[in-house]
N, CA, C, O and CB atoms as a CASP TS submission, in Angstrom:
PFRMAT TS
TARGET T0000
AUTHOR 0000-0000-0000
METHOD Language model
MODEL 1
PARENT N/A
ATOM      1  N   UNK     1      43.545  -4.089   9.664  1.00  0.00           N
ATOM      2  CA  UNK     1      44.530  -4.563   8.713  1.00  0.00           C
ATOM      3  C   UNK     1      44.392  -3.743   7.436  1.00  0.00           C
ATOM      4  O   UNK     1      43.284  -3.438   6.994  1.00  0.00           O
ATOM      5  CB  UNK     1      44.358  -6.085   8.430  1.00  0.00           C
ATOM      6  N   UNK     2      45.593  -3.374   6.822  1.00  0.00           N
ATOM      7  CA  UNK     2      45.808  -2.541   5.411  1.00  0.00           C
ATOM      8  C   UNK     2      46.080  -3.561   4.543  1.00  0.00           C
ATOM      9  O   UNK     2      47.085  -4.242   4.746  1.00  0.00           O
ATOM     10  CB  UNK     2      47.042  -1.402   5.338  1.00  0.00           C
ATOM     11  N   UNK     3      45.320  -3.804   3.554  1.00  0.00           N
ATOM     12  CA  UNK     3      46.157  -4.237   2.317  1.00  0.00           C
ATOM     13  C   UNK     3      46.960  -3.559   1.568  1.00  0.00           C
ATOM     14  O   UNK     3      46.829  -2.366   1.296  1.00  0.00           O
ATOM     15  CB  UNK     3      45.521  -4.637   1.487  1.00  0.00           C
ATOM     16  N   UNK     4      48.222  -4.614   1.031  1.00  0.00           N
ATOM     17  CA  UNK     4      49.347  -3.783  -0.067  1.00  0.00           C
ATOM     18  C   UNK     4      49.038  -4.259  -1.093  1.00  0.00           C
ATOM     19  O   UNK     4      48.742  -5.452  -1.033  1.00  0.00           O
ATOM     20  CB  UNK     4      50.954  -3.925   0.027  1.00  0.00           C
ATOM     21  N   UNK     5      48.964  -3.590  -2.444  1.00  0.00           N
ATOM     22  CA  UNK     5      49.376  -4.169  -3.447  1.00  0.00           C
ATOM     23  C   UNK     5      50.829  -3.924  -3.986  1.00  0.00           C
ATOM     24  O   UNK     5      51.496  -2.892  -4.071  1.00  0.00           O
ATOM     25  CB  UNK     5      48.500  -3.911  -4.275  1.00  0.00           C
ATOM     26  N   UNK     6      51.098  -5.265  -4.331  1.00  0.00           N
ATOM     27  CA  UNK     6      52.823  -5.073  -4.926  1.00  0.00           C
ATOM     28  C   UNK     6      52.212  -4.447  -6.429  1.00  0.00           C
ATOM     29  O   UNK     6      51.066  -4.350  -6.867  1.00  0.00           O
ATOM     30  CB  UNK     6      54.084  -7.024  -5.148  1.00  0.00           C
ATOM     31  N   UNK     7      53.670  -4.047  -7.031  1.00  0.00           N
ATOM     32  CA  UNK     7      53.562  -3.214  -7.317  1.00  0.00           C
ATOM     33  C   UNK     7      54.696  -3.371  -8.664  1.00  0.00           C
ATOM     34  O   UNK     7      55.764  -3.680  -8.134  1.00  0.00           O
ATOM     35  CB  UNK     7      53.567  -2.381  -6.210  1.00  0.00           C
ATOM     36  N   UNK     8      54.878  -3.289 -10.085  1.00  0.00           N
ATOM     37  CA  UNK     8      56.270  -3.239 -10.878  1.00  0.00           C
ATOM     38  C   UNK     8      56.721  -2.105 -10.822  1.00  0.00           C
ATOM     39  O   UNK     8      56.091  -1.138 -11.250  1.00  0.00           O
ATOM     40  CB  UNK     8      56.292  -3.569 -12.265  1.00  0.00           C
ATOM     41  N   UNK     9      57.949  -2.019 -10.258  1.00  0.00           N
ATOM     42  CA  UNK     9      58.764  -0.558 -10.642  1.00  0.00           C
ATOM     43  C   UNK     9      59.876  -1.117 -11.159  1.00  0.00           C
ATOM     44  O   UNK     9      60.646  -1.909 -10.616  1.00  0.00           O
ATOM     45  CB  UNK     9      59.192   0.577  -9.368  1.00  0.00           C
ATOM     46  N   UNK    10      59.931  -0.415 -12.810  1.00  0.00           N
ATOM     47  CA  UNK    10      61.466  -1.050 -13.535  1.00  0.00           C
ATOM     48  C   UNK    10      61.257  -2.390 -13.071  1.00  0.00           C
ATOM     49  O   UNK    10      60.180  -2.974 -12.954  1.00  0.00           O
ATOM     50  CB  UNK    10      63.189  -0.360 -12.922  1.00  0.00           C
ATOM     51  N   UNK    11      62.742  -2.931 -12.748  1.00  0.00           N
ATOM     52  CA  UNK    11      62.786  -4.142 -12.582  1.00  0.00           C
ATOM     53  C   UNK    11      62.793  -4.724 -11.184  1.00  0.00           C
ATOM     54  O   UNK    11      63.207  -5.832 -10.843  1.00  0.00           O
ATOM     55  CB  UNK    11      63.736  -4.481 -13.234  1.00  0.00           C
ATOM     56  N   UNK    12      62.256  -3.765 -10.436  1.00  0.00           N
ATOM     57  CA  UNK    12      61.865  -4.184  -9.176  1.00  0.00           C
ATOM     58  C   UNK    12      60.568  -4.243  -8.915  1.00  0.00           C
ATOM     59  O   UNK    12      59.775  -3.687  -9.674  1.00  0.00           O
ATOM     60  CB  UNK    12      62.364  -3.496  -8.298  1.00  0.00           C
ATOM     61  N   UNK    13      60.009  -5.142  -7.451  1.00  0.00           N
ATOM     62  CA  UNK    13      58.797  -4.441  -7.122  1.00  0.00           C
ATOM     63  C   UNK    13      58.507  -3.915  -5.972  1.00  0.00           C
ATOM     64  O   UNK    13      59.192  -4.240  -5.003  1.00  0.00           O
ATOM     65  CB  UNK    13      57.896  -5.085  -7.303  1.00  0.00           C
ATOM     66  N   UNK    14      57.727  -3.241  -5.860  1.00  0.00           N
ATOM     67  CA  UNK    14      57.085  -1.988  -4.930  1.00  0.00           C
ATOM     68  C   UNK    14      55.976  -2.644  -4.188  1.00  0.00           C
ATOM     69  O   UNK    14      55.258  -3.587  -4.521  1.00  0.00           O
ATOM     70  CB  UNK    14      56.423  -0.599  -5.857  1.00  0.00           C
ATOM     71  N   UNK    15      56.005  -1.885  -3.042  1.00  0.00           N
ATOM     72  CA  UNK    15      54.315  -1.807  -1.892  1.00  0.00           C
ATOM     73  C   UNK    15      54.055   0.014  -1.797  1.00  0.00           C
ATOM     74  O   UNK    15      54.541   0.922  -1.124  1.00  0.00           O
ATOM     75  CB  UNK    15      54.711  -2.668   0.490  1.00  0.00           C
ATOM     76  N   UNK    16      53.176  -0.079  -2.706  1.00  0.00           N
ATOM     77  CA  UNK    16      51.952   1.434  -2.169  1.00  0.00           C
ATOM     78  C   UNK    16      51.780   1.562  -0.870  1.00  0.00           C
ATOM     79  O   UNK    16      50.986   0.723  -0.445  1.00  0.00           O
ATOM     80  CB  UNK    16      50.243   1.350  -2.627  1.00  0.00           C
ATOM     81  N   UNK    17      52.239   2.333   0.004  1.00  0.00           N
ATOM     82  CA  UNK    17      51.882   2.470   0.918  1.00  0.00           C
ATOM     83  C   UNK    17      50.371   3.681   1.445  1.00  0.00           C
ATOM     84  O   UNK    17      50.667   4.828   1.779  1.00  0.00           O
ATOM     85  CB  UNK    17      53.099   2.587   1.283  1.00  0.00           C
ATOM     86  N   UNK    18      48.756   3.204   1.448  1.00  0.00           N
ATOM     87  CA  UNK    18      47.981   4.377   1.333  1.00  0.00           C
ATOM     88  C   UNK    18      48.191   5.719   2.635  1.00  0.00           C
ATOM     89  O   UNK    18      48.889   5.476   3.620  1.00  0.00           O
ATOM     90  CB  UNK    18      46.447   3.744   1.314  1.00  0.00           C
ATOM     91  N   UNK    19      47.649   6.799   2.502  1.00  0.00           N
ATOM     92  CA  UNK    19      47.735   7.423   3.279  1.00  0.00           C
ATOM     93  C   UNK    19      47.443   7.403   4.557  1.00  0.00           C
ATOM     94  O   UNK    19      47.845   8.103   5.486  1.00  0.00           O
ATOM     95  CB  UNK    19      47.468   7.985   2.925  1.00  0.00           C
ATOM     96  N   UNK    20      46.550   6.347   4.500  1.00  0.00           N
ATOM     97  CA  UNK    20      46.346   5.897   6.229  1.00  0.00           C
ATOM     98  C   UNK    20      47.207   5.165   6.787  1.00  0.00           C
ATOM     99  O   UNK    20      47.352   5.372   7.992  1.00  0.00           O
ATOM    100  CB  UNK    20      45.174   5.104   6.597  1.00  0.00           C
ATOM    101  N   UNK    21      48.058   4.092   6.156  1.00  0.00           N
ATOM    102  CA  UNK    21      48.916   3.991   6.777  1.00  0.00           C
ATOM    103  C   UNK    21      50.591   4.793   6.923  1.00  0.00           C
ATOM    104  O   UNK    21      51.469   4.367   7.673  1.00  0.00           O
ATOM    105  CB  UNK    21      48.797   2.967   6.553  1.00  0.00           C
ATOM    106  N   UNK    22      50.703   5.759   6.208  1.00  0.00           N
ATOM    107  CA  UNK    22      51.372   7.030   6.484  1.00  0.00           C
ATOM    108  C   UNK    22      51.435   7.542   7.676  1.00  0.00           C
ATOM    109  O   UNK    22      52.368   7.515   8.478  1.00  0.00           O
ATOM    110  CB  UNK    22      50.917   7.930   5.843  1.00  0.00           C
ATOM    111  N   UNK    23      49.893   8.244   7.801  1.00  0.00           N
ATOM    112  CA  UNK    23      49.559   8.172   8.540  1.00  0.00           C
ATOM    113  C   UNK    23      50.048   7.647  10.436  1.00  0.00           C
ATOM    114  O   UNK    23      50.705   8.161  11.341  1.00  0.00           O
ATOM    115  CB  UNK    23      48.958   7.836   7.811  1.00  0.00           C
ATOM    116  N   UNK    24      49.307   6.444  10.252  1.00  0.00           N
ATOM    117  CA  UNK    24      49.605   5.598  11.184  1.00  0.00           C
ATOM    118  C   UNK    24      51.084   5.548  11.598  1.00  0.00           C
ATOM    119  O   UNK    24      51.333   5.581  12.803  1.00  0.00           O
ATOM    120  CB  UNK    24      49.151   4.413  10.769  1.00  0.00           C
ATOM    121  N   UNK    25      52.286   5.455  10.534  1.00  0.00           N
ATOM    122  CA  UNK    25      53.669   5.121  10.912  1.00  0.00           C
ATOM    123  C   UNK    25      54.314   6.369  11.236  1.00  0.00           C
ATOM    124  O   UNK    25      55.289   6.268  11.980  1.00  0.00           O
ATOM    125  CB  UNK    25      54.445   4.375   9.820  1.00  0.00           C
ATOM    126  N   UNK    26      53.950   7.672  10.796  1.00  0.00           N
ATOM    127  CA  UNK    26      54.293   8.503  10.858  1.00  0.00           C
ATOM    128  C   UNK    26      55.516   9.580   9.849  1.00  0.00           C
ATOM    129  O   UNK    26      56.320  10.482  10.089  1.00  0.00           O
ATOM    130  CB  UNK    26      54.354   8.146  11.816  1.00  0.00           C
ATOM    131  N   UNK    27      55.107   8.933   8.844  1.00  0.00           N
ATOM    132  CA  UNK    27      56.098   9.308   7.978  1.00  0.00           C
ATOM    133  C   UNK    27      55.554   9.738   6.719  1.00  0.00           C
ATOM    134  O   UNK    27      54.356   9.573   6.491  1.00  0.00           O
ATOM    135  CB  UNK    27      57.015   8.288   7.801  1.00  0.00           C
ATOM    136  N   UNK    28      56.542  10.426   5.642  1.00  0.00           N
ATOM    137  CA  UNK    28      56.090  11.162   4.179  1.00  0.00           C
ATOM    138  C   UNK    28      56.964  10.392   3.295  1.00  0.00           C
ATOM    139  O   UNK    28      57.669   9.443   3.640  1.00  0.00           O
ATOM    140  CB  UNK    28      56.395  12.974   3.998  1.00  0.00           C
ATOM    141  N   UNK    29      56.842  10.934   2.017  1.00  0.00           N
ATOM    142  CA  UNK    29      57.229  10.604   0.803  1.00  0.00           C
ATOM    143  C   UNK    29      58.307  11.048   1.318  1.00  0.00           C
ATOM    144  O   UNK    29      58.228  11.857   2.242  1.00  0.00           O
ATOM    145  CB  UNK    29      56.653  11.056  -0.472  1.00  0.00           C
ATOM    146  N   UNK    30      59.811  10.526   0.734  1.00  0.00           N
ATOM    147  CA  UNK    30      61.278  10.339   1.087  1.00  0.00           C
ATOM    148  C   UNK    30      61.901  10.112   2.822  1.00  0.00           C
ATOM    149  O   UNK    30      62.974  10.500   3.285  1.00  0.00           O
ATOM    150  CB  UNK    30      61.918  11.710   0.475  1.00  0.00           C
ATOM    151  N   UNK    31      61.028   9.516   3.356  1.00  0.00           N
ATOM    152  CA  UNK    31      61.279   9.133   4.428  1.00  0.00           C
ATOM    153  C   UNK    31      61.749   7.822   4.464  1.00  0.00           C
ATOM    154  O   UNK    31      61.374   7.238   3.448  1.00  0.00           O
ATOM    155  CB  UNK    31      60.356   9.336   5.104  1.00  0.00           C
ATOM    156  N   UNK    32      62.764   6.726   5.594  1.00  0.00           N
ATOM    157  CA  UNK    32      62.976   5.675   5.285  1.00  0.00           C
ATOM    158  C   UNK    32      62.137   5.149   6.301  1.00  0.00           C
ATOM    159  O   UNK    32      61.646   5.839   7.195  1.00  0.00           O
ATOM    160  CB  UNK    32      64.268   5.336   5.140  1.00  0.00           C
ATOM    161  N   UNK    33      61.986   4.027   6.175  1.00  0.00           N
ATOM    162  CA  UNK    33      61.149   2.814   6.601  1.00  0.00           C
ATOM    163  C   UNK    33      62.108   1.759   6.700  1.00  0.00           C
ATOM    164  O   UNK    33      63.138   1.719   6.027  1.00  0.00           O
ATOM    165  CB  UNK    33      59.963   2.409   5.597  1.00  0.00           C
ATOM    166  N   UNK    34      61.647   0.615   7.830  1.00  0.00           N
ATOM    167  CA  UNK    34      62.878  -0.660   8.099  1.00  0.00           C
ATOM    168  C   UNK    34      61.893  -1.905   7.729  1.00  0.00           C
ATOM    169  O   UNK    34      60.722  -1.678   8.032  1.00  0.00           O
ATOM    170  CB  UNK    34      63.637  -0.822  10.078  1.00  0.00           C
ATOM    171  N   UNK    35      62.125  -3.122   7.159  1.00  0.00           N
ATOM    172  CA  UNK    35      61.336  -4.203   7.167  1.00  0.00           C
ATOM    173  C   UNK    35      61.984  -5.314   8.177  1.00  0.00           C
ATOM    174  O   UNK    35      63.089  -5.731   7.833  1.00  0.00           O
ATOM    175  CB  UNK    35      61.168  -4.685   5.706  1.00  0.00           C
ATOM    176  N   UNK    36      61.531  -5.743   9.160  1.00  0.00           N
ATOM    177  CA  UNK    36      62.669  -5.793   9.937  1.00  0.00           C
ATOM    178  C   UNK    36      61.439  -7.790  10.187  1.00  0.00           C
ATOM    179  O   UNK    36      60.325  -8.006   9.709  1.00  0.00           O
ATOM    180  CB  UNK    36      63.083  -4.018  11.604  1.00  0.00           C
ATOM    181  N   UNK    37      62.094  -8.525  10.848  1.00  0.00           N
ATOM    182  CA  UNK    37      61.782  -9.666  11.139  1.00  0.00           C
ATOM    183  C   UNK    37      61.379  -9.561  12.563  1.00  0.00           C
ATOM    184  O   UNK    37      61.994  -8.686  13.172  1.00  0.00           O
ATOM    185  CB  UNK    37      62.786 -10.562  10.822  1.00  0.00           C
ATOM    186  N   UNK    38      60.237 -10.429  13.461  1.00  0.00           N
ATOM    187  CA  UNK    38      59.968 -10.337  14.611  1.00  0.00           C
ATOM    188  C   UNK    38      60.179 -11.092  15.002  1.00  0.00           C
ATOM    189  O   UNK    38      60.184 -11.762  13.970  1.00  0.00           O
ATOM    190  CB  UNK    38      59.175 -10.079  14.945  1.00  0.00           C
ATOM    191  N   UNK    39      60.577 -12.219  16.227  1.00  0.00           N
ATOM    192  CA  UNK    39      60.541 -13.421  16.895  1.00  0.00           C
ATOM    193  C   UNK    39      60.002 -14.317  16.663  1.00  0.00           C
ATOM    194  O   UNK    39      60.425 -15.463  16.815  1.00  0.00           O
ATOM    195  CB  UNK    39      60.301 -13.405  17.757  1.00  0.00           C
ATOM    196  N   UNK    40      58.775 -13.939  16.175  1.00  0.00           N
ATOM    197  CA  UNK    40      57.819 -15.094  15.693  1.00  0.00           C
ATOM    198  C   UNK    40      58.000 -15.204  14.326  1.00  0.00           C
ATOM    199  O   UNK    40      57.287 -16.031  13.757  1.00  0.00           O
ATOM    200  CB  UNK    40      56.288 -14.878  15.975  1.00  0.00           C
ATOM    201  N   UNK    41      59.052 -14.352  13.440  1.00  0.00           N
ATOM    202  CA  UNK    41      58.760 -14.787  12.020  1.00  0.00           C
ATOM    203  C   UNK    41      58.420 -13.511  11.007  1.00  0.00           C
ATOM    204  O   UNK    41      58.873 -13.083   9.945  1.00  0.00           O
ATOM    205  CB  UNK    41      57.466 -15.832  12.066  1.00  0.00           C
ATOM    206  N   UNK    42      57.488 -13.192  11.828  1.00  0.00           N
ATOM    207  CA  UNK    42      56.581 -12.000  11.264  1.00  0.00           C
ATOM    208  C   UNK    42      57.584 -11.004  10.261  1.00  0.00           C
ATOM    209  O   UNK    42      58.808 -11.070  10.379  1.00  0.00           O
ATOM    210  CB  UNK    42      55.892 -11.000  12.710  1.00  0.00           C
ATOM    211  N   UNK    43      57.183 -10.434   9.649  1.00  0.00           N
ATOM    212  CA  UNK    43      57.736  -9.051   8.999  1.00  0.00           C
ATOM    213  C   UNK    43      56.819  -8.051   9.139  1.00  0.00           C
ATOM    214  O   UNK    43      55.625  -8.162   8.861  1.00  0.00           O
ATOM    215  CB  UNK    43      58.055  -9.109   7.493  1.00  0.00           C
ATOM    216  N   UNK    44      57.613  -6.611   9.768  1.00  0.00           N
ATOM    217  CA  UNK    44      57.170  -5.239  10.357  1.00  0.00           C
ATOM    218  C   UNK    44      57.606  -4.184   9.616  1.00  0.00           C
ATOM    219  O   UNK    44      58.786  -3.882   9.436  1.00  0.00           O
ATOM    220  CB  UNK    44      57.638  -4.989  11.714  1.00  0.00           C
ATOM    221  N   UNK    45      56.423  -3.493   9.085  1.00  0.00           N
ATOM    222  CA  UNK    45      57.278  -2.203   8.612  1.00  0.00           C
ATOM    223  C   UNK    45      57.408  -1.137   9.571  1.00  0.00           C
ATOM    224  O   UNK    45      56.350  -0.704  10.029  1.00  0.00           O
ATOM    225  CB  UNK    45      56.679  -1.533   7.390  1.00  0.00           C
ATOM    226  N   UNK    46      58.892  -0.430  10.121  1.00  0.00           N
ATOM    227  CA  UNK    46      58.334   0.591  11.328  1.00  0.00           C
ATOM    228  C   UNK    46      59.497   1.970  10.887  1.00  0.00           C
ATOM    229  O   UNK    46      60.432   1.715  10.129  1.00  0.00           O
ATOM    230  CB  UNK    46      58.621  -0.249  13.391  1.00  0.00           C
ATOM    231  N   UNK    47      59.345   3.123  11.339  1.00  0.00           N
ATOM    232  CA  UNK    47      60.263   3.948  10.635  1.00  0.00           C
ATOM    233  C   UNK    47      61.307   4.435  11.444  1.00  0.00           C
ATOM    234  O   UNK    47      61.671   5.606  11.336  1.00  0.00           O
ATOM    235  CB  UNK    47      59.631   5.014  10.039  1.00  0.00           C
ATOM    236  N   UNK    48      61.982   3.424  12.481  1.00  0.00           N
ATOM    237  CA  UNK    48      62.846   3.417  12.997  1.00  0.00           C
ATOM    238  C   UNK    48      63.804   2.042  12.532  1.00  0.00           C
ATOM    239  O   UNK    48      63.477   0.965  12.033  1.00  0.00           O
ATOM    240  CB  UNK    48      62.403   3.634  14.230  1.00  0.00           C
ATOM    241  N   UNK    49      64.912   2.514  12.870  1.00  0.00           N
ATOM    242  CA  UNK    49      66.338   1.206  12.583  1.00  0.00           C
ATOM    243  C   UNK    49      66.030   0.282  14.220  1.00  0.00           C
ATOM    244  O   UNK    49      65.486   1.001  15.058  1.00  0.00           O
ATOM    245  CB  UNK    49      68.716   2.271  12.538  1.00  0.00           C
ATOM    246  N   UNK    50      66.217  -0.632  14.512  1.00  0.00           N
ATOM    247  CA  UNK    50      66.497  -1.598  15.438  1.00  0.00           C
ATOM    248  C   UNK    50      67.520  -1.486  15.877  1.00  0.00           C
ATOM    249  O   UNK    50      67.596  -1.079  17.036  1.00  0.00           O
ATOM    250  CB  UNK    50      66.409  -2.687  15.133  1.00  0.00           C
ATOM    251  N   UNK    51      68.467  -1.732  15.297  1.00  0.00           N
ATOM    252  CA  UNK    51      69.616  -1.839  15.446  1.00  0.00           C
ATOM    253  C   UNK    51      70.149  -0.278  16.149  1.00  0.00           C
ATOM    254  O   UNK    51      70.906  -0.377  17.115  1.00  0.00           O
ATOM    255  CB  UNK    51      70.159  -2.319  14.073  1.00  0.00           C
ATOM    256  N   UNK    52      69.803   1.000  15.725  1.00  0.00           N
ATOM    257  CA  UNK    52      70.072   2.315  16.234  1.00  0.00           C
ATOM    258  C   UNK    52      69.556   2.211  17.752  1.00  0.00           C
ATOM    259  O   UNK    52      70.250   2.134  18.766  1.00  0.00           O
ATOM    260  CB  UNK    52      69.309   3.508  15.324  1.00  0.00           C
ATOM    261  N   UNK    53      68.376   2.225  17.660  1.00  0.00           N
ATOM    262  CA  UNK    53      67.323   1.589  18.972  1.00  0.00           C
ATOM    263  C   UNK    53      68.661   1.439  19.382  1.00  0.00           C
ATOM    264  O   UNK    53      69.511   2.317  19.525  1.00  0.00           O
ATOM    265  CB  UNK    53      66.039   0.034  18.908  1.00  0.00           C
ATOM    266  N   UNK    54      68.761   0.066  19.575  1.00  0.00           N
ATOM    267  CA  UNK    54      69.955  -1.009  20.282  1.00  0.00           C
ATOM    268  C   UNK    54      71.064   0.098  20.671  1.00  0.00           C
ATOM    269  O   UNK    54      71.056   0.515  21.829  1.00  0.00           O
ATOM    270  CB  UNK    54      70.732  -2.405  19.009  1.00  0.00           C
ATOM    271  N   UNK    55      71.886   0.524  19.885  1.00  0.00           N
ATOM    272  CA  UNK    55      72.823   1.414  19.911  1.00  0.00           C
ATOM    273  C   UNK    55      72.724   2.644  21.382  1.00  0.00           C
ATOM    274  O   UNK    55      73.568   2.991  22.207  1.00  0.00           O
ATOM    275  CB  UNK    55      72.666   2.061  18.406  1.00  0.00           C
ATOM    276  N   UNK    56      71.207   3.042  21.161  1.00  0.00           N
ATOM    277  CA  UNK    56      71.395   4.165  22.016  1.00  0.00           C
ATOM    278  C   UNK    56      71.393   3.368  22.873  1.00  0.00           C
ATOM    279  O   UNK    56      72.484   3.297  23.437  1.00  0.00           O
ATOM    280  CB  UNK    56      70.546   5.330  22.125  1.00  0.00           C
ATOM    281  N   UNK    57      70.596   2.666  23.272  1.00  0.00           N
ATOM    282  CA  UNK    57      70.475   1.984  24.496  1.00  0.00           C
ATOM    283  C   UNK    57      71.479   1.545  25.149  1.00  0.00           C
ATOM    284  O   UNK    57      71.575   1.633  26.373  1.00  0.00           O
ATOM    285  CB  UNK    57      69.809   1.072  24.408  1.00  0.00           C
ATOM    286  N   UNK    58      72.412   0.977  24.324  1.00  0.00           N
ATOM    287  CA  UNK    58      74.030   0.827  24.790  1.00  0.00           C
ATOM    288  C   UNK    58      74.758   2.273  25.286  1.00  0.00           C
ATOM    289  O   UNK    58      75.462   2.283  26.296  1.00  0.00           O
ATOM    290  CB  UNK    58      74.991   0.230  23.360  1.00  0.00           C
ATOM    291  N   UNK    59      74.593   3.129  24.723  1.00  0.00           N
ATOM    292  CA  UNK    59      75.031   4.519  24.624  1.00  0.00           C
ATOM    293  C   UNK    59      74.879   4.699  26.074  1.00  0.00           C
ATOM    294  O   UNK    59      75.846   4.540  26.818  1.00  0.00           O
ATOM    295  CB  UNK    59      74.178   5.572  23.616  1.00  0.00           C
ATOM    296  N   UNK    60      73.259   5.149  26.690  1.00  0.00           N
ATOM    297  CA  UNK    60      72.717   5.028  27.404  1.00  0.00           C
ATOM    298  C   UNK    60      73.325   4.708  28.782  1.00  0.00           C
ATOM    299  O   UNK    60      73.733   5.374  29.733  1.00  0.00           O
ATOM    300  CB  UNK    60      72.044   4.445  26.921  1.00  0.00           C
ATOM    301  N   UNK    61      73.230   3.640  28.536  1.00  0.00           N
ATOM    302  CA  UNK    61      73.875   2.280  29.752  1.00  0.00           C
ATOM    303  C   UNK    61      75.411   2.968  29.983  1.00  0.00           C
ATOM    304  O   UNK    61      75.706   3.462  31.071  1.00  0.00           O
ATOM    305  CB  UNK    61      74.081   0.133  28.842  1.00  0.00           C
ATOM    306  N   UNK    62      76.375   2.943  28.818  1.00  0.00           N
ATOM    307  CA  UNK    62      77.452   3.426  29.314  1.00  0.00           C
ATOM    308  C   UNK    62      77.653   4.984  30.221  1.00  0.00           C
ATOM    309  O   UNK    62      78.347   5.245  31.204  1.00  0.00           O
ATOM    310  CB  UNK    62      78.150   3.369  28.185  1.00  0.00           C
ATOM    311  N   UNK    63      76.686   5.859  29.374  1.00  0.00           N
ATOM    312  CA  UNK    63      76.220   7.107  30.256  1.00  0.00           C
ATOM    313  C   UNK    63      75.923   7.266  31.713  1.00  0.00           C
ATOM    314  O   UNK    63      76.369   8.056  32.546  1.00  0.00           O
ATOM    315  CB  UNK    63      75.137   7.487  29.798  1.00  0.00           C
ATOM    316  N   UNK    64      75.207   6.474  31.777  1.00  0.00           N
ATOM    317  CA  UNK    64      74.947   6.035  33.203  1.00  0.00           C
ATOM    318  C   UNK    64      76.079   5.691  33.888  1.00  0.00           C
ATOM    319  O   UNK    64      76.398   6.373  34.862  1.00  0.00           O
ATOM    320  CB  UNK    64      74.076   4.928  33.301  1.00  0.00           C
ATOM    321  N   UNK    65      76.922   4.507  33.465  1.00  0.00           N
ATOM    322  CA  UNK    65      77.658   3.667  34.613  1.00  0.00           C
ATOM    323  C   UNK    65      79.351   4.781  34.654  1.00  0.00           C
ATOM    324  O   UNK    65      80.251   4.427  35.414  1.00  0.00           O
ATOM    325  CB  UNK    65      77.927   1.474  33.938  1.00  0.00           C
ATOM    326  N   UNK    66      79.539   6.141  33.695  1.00  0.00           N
ATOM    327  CA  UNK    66      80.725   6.368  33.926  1.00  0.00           C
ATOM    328  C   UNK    66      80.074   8.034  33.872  1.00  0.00           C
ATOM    329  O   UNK    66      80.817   8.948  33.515  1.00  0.00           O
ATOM    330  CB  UNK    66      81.982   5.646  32.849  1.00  0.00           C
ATOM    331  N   UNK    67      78.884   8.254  34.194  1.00  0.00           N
ATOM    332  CA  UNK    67      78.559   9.664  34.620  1.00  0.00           C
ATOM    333  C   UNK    67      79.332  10.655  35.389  1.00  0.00           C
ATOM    334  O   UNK    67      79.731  11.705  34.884  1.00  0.00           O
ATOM    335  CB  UNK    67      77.571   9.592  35.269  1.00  0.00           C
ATOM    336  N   UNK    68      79.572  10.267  36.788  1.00  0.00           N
ATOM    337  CA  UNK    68      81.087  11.026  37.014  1.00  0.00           C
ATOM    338  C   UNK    68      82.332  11.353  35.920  1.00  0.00           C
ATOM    339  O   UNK    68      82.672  12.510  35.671  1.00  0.00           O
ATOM    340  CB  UNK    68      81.801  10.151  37.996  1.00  0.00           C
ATOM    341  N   UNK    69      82.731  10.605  35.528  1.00  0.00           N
ATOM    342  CA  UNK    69      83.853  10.928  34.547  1.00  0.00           C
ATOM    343  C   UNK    69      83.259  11.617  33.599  1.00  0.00           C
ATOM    344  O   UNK    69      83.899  12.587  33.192  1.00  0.00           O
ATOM    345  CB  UNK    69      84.596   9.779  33.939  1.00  0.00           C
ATOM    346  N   UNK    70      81.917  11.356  32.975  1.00  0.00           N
ATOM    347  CA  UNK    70      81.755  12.062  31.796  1.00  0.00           C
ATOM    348  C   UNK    70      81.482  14.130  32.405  1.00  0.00           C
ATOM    349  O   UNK    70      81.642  15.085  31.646  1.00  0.00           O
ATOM    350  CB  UNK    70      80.138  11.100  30.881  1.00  0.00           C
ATOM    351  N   UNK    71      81.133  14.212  33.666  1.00  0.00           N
ATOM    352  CA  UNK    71      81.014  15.370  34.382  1.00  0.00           C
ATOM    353  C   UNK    71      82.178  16.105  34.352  1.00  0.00           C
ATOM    354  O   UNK    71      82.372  17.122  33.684  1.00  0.00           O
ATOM    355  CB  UNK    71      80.646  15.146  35.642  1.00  0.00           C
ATOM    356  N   UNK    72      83.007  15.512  35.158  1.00  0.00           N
ATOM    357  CA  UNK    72      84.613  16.047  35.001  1.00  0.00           C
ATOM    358  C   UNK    72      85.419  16.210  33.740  1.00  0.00           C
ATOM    359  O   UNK    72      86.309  17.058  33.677  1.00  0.00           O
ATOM    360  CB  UNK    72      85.467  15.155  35.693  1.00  0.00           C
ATOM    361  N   UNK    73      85.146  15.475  32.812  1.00  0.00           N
ATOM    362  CA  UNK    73      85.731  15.908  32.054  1.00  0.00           C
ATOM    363  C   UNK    73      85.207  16.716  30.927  1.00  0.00           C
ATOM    364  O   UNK    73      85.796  17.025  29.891  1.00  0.00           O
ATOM    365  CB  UNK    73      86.273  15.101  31.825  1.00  0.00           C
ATOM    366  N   UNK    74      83.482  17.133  31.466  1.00  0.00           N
ATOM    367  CA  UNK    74      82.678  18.372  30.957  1.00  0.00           C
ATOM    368  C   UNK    74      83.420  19.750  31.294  1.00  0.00           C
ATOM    369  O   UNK    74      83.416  20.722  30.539  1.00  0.00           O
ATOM    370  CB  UNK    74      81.168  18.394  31.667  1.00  0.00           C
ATOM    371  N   UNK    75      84.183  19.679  32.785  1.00  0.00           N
ATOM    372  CA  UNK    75      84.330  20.986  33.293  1.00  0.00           C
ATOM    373  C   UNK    75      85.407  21.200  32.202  1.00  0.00           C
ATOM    374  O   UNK    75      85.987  22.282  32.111  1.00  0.00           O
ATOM    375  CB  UNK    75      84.727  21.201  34.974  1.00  0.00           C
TER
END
């Protein structure tokens, strides 16, 4: 487990994120990050969208089920 400290910026506040958990998520300074809710409640920081996730996966699925057509109308 990492601790955060919050943080005042202006009139907002901030979480420091240290370099180990950088690290860990895989990301740098101007990169985005999602705070996203889990089933149980929880809150996750991860540096992917959910919702995009979701998207391809739909993408995906349609790829699959009309592959012929998408062939033919490659040629």
């Amino acid at each position: 487990m990492i601790a955060l400290k919050l943080t005042q910026i202006g009139n907002s506040v901030g979480v420091v994120l240290p370099k180990e958990a950088l690290v860990k998520l895989g990301v740098e300074k101007g990169d985005v990050v999602y705070l996203t809710e889990a089933a149980d409640g929880a809150m996750q920081i991860s540096p992917y969208d959910p919702e995009v996730a979701r998207q391809i996966a739909l993408g995906e699925e349609i790829m699959d089920e009309y592959r012929d057509t998408f062939r033919a109308l490659a040629k």
